[in-house]
Each structure stands twice: as C-alpha cells, then as structure tokens.
TORSE-779726 format. One record per atom (N, C-alpha, C): atom name; z, x, y. Coordinates in nm, 4 decimals, always signed. Example, Ala and Ser with C-alpha at 12.3 -4.5 7.8 and 13.67 -1.06 7.14 Angstrom:
% TORSE-779726
<atom "N",<+0.7800,+1.3190,-0.5690>>;
<atom "CA",<+0.7800,+1.2300,-0.4500>>;
<atom "C",<+0.7800,+1.3200,-0.3300>>;
<atom "N",<+0.7080,+1.2850,-0.2250>>;
<atom "CA",<+0.7140,+1.3670,-0.1060>>;
<atom "C",<+0.7870,+1.2900,+0.0030>>;
//
This chain:
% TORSE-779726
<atom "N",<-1.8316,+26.1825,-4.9387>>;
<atom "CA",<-1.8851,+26.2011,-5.0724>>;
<atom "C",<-1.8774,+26.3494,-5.1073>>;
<atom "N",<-1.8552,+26.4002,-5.2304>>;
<atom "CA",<-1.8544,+26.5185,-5.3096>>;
<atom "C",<-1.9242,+26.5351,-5.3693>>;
<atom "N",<-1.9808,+26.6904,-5.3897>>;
<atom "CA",<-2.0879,+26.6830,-5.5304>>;
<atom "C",<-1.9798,+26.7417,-5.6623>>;
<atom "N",<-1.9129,+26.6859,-5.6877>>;
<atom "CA",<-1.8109,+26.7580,-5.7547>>;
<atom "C",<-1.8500,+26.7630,-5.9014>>;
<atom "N",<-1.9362,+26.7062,-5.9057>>;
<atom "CA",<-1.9760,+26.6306,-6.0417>>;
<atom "C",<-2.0355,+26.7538,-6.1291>>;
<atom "N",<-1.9753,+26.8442,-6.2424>>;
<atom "CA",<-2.0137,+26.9734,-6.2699>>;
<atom "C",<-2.1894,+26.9359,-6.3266>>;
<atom "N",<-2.2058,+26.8638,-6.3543>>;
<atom "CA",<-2.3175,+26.8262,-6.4317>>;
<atom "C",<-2.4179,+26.8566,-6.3274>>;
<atom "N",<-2.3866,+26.7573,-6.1685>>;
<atom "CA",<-2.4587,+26.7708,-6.0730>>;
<atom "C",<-2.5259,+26.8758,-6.0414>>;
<atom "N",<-2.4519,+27.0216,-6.0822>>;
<atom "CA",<-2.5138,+27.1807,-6.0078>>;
<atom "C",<-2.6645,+27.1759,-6.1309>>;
<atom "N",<-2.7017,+27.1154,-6.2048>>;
<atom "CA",<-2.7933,+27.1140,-6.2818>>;
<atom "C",<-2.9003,+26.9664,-6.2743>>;
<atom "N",<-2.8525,+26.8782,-6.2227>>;
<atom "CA",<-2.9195,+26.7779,-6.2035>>;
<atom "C",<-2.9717,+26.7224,-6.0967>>;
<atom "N",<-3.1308,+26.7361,-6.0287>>;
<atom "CA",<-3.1626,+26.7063,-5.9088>>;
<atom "C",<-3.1475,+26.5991,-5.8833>>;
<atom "N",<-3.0783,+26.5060,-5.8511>>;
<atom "CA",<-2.9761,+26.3717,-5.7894>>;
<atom "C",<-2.9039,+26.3783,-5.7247>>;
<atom "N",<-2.8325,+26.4991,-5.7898>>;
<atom "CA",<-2.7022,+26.5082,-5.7385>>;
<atom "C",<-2.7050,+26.6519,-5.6860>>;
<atom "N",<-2.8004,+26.7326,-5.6055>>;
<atom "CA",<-2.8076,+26.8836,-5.5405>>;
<atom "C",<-2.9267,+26.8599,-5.4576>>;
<atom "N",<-2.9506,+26.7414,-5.4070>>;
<atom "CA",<-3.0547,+26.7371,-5.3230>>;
<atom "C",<-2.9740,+26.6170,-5.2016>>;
<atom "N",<-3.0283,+26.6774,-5.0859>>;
<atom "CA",<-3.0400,+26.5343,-5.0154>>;
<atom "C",<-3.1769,+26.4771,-4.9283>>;
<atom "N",<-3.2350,+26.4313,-4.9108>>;
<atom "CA",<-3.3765,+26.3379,-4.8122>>;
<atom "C",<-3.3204,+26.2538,-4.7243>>;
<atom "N",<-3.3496,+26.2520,-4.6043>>;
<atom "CA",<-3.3443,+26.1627,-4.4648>>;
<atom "C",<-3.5096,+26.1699,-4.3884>>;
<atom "N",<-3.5307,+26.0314,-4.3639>>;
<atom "CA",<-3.6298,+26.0313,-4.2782>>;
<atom "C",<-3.5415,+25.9739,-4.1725>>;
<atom "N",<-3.5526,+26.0707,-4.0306>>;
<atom "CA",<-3.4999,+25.9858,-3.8952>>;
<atom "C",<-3.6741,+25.9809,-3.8496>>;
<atom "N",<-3.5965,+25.8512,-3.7588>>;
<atom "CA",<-3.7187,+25.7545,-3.6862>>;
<atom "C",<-3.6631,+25.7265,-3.5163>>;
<atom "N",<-3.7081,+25.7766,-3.4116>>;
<atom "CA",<-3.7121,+25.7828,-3.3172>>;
<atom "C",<-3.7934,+25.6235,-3.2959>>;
<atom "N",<-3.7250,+25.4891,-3.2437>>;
<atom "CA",<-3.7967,+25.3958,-3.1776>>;
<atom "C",<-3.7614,+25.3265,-3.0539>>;
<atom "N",<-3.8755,+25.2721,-2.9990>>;
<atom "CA",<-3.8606,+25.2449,-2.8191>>;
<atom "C",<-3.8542,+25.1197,-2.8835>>;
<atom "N",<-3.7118,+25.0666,-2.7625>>;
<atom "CA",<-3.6502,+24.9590,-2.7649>>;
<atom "C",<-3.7674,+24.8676,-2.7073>>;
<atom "N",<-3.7999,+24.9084,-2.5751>>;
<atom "CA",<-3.8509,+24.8280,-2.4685>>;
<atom "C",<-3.9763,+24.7279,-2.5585>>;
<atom "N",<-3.9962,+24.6085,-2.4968>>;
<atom "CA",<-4.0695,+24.5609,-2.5890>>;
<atom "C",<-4.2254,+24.5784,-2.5556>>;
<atom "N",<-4.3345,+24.5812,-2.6314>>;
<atom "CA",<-4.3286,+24.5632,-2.7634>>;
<atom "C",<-4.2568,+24.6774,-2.8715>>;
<atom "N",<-4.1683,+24.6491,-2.9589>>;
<atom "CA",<-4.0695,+24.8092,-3.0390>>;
<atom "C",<-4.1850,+24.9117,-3.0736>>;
<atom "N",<-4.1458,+24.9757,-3.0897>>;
<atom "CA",<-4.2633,+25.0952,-3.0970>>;
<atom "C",<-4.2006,+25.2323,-3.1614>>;
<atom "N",<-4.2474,+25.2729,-3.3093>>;
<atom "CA",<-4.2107,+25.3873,-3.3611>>;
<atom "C",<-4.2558,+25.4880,-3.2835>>;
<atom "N",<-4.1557,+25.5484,-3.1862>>;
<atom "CA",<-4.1850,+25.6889,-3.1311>>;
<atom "C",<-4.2135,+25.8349,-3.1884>>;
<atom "N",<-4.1541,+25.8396,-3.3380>>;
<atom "CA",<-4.1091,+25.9891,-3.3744>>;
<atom "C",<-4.0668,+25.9529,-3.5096>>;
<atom "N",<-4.0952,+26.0349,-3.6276>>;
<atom "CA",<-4.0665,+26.0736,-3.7638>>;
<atom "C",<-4.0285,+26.1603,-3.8203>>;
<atom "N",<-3.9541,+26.2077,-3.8683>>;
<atom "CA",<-3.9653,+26.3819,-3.9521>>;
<atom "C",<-3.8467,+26.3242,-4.0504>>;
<atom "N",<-3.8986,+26.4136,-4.1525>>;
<atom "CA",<-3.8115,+26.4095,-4.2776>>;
<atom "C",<-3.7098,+26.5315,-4.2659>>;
<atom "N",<-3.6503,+26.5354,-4.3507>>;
<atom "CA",<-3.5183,+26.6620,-4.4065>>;
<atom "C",<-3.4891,+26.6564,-4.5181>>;
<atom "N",<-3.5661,+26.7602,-4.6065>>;
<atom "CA",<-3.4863,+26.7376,-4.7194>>;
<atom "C",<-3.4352,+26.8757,-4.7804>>;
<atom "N",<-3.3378,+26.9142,-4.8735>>;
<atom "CA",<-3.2698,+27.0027,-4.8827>>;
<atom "C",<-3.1842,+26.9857,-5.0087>>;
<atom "N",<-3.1787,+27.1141,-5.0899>>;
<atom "CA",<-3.1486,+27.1391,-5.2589>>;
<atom "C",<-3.0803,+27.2361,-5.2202>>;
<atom "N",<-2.9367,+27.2006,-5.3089>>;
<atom "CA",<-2.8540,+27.3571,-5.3263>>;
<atom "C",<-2.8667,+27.3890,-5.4288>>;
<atom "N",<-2.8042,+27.4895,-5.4465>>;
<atom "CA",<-2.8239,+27.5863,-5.5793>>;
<atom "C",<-2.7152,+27.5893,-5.6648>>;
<atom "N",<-2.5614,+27.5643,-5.5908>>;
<atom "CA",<-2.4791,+27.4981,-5.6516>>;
<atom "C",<-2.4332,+27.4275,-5.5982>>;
<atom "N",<-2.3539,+27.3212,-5.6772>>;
<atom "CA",<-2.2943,+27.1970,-5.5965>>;
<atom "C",<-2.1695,+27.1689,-5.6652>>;
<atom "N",<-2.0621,+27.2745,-5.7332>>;
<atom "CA",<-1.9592,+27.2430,-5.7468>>;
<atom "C",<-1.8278,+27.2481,-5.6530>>;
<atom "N",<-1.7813,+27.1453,-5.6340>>;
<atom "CA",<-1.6768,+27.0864,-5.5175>>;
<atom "C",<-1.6857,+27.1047,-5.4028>>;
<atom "N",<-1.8267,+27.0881,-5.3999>>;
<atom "CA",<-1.8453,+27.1067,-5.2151>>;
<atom "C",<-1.8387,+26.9983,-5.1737>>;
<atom "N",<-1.7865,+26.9592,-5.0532>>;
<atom "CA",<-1.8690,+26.8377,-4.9379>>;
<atom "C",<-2.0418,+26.8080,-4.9479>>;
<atom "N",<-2.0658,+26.6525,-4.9517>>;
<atom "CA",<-2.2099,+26.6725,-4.9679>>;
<atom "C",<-2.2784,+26.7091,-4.8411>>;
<atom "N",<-2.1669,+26.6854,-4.7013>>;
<atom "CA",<-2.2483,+26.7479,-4.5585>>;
<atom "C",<-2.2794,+26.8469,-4.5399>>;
<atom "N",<-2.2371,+26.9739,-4.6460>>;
<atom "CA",<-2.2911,+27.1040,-4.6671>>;
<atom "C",<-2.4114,+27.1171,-4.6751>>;
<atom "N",<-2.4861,+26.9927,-4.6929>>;
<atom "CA",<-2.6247,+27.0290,-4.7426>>;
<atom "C",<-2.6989,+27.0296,-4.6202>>;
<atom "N",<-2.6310,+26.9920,-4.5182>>;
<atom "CA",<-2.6547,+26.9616,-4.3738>>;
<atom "C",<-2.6785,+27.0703,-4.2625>>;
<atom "N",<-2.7842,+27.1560,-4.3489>>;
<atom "CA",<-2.7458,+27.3048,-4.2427>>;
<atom "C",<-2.8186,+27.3383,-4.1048>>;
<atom "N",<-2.8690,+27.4116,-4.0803>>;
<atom "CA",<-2.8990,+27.4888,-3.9516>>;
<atom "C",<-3.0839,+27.3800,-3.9688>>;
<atom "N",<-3.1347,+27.3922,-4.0585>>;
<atom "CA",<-3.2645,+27.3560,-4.0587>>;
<atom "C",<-3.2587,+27.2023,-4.0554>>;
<atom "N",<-3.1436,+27.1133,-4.0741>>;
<atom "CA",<-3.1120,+27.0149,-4.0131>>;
<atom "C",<-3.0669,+27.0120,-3.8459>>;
<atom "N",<-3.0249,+27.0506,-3.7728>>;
<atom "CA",<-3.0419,+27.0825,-3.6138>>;
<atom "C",<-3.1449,+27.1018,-3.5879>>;
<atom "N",<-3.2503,+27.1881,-3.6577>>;
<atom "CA",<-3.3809,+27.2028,-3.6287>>;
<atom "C",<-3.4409,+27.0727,-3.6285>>;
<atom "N",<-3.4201,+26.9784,-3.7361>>;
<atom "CA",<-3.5259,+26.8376,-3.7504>>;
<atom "C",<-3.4775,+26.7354,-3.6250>>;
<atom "N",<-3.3308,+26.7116,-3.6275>>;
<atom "CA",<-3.2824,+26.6589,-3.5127>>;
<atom "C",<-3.3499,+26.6690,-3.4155>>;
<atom "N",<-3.3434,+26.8446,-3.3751>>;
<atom "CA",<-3.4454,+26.8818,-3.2282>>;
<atom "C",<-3.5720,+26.8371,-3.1921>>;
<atom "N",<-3.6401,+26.8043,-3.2986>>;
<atom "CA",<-3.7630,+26.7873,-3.3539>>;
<atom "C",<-3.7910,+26.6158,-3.3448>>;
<atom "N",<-3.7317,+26.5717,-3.3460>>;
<atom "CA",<-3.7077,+26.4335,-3.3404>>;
<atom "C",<-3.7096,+26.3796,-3.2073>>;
<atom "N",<-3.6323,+26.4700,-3.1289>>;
<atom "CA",<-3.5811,+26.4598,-2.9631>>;
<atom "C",<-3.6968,+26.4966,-2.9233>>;
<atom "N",<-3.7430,+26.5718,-2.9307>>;
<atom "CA",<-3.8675,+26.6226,-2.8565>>;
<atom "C",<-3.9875,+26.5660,-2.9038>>;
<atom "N",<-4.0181,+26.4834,-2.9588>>;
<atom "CA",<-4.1065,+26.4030,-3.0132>>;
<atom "C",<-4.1698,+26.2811,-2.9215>>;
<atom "N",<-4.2492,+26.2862,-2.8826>>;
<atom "CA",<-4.3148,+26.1726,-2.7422>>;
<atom "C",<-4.4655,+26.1342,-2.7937>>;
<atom "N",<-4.4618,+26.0381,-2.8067>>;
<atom "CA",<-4.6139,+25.9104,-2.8300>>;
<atom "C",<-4.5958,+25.8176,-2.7086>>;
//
C-alpha cells in the first residue's frame, strides 16, 4: 500500500497508522499474555510506502510485547 494519495498529506486516514499486537498462550486454557498499541502520524505522506510509518518506536513496541509476562 501507498500513501500516494496527495489529499492524504492533509487527511488523518490516510497519515496515520494504529496496531494493537496481542501476545497469547496457546496452552490451554488460551490466555491473553501481553498488549500494547502503536500508533503513528506523518507529517507528509506523499509517495511514500505506508511501512514508513513503521519506525524505530515500532521495534520499541515489538520489544515490549516480547518482554511482556502475566
């Protein structure tokens, strides 16, 4: 996906992205282990890749996720 959409660099729809990852134990009974959100706004978004929005403070939530124990 692209944010190529010139309109997009002005419209929060299309210059944002949100992920909640969910860490869960298989073993039964299933069991939500871990939560954290990510969310993230550029400032422009003409003809970029939308995985750009995917930066360093995303590795951080990942990490954050991993290291997460209930």
């Amino acid at each position: 996906m692209r944010t190529d959409d010139p309109i997009g660099a002005l419209v929060s729809g299309h210059n944002r992205i949100a992920l909640v990852l969910r860490s869960i134990r298989v073993q039964p009974p299933p069991l939500l282990a871990c939560e954290v959100e990510f969310t993230n706004r550029a400032r422009l978004t003409l003809n970029q890749p939308a995985d750009r929005l995917l930066d360093r403070r995303f590795q951080a939530t990942v990490l954050q996720l991993l290291s997460c124990r209930r």
